[in-house]
C-alpha positions in Angstrom: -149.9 -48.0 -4.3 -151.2 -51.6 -4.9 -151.8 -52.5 -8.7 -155.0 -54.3 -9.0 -154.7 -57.0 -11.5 -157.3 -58.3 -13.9 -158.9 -61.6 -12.8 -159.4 -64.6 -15.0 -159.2 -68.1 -14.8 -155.2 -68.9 -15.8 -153.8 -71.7 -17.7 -150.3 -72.7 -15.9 -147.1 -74.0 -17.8 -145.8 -77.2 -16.3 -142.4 -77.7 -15.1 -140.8 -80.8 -15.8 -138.8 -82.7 -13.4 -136.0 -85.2 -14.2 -135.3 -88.0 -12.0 -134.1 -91.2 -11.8 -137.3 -93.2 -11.4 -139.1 -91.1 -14.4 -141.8 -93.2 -16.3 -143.3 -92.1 -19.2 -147.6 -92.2 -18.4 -147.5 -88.3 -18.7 -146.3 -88.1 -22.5 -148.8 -91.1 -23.2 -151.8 -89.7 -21.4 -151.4 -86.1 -21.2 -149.0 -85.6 -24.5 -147.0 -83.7 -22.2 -143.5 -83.1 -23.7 -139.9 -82.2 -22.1 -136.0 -82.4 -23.3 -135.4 -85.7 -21.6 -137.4 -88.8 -22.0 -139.0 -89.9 -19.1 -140.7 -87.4 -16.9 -140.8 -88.0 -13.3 -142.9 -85.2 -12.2 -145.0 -82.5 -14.0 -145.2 -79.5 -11.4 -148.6 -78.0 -12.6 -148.5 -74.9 -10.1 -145.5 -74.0 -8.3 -144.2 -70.5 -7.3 -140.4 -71.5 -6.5 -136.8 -70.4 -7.4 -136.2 -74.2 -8.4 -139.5 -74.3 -10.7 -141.5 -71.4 -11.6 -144.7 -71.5 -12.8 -145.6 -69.2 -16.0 -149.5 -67.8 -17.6 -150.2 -69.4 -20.5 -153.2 -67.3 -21.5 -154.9 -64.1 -21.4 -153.4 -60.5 -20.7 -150.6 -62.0 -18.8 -149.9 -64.3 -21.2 -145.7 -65.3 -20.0 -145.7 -63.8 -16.4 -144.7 -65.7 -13.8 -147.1 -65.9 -10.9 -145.0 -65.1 -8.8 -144.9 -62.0 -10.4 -148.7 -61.9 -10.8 -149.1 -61.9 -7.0 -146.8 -59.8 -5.9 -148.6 -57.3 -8.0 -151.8 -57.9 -6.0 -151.2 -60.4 -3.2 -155.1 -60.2 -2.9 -155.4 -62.8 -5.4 -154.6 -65.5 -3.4 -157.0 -64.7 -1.0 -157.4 -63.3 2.8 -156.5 -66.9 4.0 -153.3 -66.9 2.7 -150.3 -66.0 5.2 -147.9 -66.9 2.8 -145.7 -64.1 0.9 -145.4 -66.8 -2.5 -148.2 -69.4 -3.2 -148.8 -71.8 -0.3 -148.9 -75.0 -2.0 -147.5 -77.1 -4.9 -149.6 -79.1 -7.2 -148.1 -81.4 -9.2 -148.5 -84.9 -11.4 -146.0 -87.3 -10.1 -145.1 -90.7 -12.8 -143.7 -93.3 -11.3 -142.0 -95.3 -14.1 -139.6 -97.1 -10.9 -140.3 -97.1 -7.4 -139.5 -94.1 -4.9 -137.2 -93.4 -2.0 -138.4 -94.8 0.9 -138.8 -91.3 2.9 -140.4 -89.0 5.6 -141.6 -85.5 5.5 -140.7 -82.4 8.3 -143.5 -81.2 10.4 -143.8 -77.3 10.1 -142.1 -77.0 13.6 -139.2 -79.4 12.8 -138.4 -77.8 9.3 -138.5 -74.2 10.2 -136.0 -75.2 13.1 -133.8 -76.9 10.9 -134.4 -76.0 7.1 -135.5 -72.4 7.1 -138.8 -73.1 5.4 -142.3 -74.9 6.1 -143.0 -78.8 6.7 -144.7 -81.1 4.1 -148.0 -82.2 4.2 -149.6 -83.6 1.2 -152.5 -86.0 -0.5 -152.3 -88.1 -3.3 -155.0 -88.7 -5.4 -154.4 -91.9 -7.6 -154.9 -90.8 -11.9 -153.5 -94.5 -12.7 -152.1 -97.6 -11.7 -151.1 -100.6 -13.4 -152.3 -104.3 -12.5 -150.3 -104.8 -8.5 -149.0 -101.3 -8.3 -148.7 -100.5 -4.7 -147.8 -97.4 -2.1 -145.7 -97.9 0.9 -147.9 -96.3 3.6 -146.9 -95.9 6.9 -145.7 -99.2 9.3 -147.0 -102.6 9.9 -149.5 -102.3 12.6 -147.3 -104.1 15.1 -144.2 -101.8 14.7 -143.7 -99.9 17.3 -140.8 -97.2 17.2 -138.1 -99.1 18.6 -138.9 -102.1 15.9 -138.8 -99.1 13.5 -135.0 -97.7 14.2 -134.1 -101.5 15.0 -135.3 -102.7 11.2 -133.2 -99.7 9.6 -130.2 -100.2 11.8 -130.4 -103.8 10.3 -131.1 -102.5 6.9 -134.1 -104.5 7.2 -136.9 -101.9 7.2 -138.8 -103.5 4.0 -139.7 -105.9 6.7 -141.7 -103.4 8.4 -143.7 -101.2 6.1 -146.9 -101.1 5.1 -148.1 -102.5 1.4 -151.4 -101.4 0.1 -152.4 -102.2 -3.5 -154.1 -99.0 -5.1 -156.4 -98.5 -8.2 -157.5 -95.1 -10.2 -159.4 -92.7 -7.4 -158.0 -94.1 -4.4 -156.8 -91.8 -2.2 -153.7 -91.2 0.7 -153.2 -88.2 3.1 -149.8 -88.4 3.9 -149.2 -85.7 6.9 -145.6 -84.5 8.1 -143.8 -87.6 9.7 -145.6 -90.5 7.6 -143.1 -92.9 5.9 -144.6 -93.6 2.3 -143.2 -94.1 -1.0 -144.8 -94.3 -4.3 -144.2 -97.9 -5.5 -143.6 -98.2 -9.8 -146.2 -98.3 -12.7 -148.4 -95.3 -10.9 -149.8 -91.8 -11.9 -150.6 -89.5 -9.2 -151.8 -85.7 -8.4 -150.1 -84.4 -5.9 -151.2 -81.8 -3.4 -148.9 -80.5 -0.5 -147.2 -77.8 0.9 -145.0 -75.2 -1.1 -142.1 -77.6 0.3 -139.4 -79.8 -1.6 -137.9 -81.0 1.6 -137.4 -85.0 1.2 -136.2 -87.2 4.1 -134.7 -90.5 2.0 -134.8 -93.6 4.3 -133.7 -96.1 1.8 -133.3 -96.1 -2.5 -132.6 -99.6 -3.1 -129.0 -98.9 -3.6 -129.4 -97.2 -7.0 -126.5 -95.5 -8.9 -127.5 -92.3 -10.6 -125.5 -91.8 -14.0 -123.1 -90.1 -13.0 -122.0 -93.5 -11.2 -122.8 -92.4 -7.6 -126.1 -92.8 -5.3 -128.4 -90.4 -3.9 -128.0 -89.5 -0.2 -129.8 -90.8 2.5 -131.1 -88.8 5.8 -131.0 -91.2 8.4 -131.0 -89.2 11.7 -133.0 -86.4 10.2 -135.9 -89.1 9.3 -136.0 -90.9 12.4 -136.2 -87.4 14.4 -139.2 -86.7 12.2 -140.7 -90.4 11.7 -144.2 -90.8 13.6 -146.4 -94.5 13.9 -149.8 -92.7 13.2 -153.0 -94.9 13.8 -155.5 -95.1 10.9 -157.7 -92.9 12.9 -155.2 -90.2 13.6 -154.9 -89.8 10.0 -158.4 -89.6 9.1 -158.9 -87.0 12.0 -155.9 -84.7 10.4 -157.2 -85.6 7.0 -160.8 -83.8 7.7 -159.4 -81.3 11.1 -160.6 -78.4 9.0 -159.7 -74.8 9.0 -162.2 -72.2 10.5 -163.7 -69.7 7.9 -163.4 -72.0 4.9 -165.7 -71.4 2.2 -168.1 -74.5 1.3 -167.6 -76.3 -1.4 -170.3 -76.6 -4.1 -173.2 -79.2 -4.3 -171.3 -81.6 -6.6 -168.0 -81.8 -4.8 -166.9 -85.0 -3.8 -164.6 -83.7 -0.6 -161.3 -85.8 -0.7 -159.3 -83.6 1.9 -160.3 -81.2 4.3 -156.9 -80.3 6.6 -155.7 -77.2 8.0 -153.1 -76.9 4.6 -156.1 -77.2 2.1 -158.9 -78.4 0.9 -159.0 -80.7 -2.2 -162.3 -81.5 -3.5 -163.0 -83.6 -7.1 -165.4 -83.0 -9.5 -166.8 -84.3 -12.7 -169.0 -82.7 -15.5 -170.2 -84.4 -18.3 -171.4 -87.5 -16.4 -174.7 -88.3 -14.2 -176.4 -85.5 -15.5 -173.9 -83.0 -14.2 -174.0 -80.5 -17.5 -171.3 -78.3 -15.4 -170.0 -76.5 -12.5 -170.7 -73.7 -10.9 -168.0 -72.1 -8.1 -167.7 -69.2 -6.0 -164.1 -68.4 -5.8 -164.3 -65.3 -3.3 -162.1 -63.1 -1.7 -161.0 -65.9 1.0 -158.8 -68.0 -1.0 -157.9 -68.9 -4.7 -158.8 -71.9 -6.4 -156.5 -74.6 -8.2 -158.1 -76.8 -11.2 -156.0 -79.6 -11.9 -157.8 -82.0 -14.8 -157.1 -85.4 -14.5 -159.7 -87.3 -16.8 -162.1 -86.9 -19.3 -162.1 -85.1 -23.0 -162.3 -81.4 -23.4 -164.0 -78.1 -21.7 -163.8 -75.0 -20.3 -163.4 -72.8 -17.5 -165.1 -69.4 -17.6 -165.2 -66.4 -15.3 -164.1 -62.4 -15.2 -165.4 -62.3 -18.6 -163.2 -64.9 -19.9 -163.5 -68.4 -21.0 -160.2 -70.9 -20.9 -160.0 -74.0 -22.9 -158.5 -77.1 -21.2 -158.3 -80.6 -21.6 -157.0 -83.1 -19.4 -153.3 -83.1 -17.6 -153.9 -79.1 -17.6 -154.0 -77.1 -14.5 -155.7 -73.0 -14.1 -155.3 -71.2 -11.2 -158.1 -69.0 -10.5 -157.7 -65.4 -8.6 -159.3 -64.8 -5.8 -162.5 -62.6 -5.7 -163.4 -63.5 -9.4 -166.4 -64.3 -7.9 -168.4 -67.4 -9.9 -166.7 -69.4 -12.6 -168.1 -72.6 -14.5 -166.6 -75.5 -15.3 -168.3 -76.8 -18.7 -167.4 -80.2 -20.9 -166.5 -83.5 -20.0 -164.3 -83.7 -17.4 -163.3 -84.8 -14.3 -160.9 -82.6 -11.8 -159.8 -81.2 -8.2 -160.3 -78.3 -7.0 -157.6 -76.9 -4.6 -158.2 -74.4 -2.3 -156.9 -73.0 1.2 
């Protein structure tokens, strides 16, 4: 017999991530707080055995969701395929600069890693004065200048620069070589996948004296030289039987993975936000500027503020998004 759970919208508990290249932008803009001091990544909504997200509200006030959904897998919609939640959302704070690295395709990590590729977007929170993303190649590099450069151990001579400010945004598919370069804030959407391909990591020593490993032959197998319009076409491919978004969306992403779309209340006349968040597919609020507000919906109403993220059941039918904020909304 299937349990049918109550639907509201869900404040998430973060899980905190401790890394080497931690910064601290999330304790100063978000007040979020961990047992170490520099947080490298806040995972907002994650259903995984190496970081679980918990309710922080409501009736189910310290489930995990996994536990939530396997009560009534209905609530992540009839899009979903997945037996866990499909994606991860995340804030990533990049007090150092990251690995130089790849992601699997789906194909290429179920052959050789048991689970799905990686696929993700980055939408950019912050980003000090010259803070910069590797993305992708020079133009000119073709694949045999590519696995030439890291032979050589001269690949920095061949990637691709590109200064960012707040609201830029990347779609990084499986196979893009990217890193996130230091003094940066950025939400993360991808895949419910933590598989990491590391190129090069500037020869750091971890504390415990030794460095992290590198995945040569595994990243070159997966490496691919995409052109600027491949990207955009995967960026906005689409998935048939998607839901539209509403009025005020600003569409950021639109692949076959997700879509992510950002809105803001409180400004240009936009009092707030109404969304339909059928049966087809969940929805994922992750607030990244503004003040205060709420989300409201199944006959609840959820107070949030920026750096927090709800995820809202599937089939709650129409929610509102009241204050002044902005935020994306995540969806399948």
């Amino acid at each position: 017999m299937i349990t049918v759970m109550e639907k509201y919208p869900m404040l998430m508990s973060p899980v905190f991530k401790n890394i080497i290249w931690g910064g601290n932008k999330l304790h100063e803009k978000y007040e979020k707080k961990a047992d170490f001091m520099n947080i490298a990544e806040s995972w907002e909504i994650t259903v995984r055995d190496d970081g679980m997200s918990v309710i922080a509200n409501g009736e189910y006030s310290g489930m995990t969701l996994r536990e939530y959904i396997k009560k009534d897998r209905t609530v992540l919609g009839s899009a979903c395929n997945n037996e866990d939640f499909p994606l991860l959302i995340k804030f990533i704070d990049s007090g150092d600069d990251l690995s130089v690295q790849v992601h699997p395709s789906d194909t290429y990590a179920r052959k050789h890693e048991n689970q799905s590729g990686k696929t993700e977007m980055w939408y950019v929170v912050q980003a000090e004065e010259n803070s910069q993303l590797i993305y992708g190649a020079i133009s000119e590099c073709t694949d045999g200048d590519l696995r030439e450069a890291v032979a050589c151990e001269k690949l920095n001579e061949v990637l691709n620069r590109v200064n960012i400010s707040a609201g830029d945004v990347y779609f990084i598919p499986s196979g893009q070589i990217h890193a996130i370069c230091r003094g940066a804030l950025i939400a993360e959407i991808q895949q419910n996948s933590n598989i990491t391909y590391r190129l090069f990591d500037y020869n750091r020593v971890q504390n415990d004296g030794t460095k992290r490993e590198l995945h040569i032959k595994k990243a070159l197998e997966c490496i691919k030289l995409y052109s600027e319009e491949e990207i955009c076409a995967l960026r906005f491919e689409g998935r048939d039987g998607r839901r539209s978004a509403a009025a005020e969306a600003d569409v950021l992403c639109d692949c076959k993975y997700f879509r992510v779309s950002k809105y803001c209340v409180g400004k240009r006349g936009i009092k707030d936000v109404c969304l339909n968040v059928d049966r087809s597919s969940f929805s994922a609020l992750l607030f990244t500027d503004g003040e205060q507000g709420d989300v409201s919906g199944g006959g609840h109403i959820t107070a949030v503020k920026p750096g927090d993220c709800v995820f809202v059941p599937a089939g709650i039918g129409e929610i509102r998004v009241g204050g002044t904020l902005d935020f994306l909304v995540c969806e399948l």
